[in-house]
C-alpha positions in Angstrom: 114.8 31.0 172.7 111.8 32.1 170.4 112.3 34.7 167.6 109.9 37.4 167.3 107.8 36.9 164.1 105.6 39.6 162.5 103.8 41.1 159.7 103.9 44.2 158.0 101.9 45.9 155.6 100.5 49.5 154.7 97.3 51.1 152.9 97.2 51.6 149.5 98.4 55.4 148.3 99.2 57.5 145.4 102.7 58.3 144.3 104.4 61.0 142.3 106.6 58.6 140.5 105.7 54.8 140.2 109.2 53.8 138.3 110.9 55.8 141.2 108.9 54.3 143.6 109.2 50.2 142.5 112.8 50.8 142.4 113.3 52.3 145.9 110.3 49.6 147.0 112.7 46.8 145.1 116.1 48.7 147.2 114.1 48.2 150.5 113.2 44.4 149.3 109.6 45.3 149.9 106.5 44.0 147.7 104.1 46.2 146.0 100.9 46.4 145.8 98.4 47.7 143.4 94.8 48.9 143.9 92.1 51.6 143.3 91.9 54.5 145.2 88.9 58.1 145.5 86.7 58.9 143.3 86.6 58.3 140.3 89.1 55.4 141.3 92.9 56.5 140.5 95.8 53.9 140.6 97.1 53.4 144.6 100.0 51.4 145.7 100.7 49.6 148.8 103.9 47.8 150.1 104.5 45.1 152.8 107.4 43.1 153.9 107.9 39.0 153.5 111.9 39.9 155.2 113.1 37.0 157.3 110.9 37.7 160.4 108.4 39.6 158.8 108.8 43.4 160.1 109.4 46.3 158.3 113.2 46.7 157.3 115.6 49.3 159.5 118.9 48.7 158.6 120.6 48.9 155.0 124.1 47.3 154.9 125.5 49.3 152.2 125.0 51.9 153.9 126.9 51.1 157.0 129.6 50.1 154.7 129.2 53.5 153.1 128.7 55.8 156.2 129.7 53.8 159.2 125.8 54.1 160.0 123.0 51.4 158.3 119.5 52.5 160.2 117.0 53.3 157.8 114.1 55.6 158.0 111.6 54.0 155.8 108.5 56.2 156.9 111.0 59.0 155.8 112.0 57.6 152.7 108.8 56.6 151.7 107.3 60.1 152.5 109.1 61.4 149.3 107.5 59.4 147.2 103.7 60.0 148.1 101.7 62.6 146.1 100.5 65.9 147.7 98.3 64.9 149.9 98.6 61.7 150.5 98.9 59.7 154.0 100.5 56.7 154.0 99.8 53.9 157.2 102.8 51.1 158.2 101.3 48.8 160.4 103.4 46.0 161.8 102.0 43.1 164.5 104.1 40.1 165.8 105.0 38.0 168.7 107.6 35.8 170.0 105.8 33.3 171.0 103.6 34.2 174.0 106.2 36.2 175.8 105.8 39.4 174.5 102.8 41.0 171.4 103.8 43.9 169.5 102.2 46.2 167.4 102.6 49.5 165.8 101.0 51.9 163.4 102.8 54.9 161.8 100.9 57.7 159.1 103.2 59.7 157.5 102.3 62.6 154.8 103.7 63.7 151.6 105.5 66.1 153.9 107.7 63.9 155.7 105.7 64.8 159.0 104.7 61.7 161.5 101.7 60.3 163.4 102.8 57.2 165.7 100.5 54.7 168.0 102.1 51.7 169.7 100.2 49.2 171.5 102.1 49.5 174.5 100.7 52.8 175.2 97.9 51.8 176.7 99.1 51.2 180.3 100.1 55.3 180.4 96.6 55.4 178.6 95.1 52.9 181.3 97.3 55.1 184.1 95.7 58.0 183.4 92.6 57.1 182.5 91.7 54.7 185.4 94.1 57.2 188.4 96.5 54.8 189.1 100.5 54.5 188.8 101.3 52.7 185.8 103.7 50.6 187.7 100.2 48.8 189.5 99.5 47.3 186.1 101.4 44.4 185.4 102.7 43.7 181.4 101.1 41.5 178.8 104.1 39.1 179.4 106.2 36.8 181.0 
């Protein structure tokens, strides 16, 4: 059996608090990044995961320890630390093996509020698009 191996990473945006945001970045195990971002160019930030498989992190042991419940919401989370303003992209793409390809991309604003797009919804896309049932078109695996 194959595990399913990914990467993760997001664009680079500007936060309220950099100390509060390395820390909670650190909490999450996630890496930071630093870059340039508008005009004139203002320091951005950036995060992406090296975890054991490579995918952005979901569940937070101390917390199930805590609350009986560990799943995270990192777009949430990370959402409070973004400047007015500011969208932040988490993109994540992996595989196991051949079997099965995945890939997601979610924006999130300073606001908390969500933009999602998965790569498996292209066959309702394809459905729709084309007039057929989107049982006629077989999956990108085996």
């Amino acid at each position: 059996m194959a595990n399913w191996i990914g990467s993760a990473r997001s664009n680079y945006f500007q936060v309220k608090d950099e100390a509060a945001f390395r820390e909670w970045a650190g909490k999450r195990e996630l890496h930071v990044m630093e870059g340039t971002k508008g005009e004139p160019p203002e320091p951005s930030f950036g995060v992406y995961s090296e975890d054991e498989y490579g995918g952005w992190p979901f569940f937070d042991q101390e917390l199930e320890d805590e609350t009986g419940d560990g799943r995270i919401d990192l777009a949430s989370e990370l959402a409070t630390h973004l400047k007015d303003g500011e969208v932040a992209v988490l993109e994540e793409v992996g595989a196991e093996k051949l079997r099965y390809l995945t890939g997601v991309a979610v924006a999130i604003n300073h606001t908390g509020k969500i933009v999602v797009v998965d790569i498996d919804d292209i066959y309702l896309k394809a459905a729709d698009e084309f007039g057929v049932a989107v049982n006629q078109i077989s999956e990108c695996s085996y």
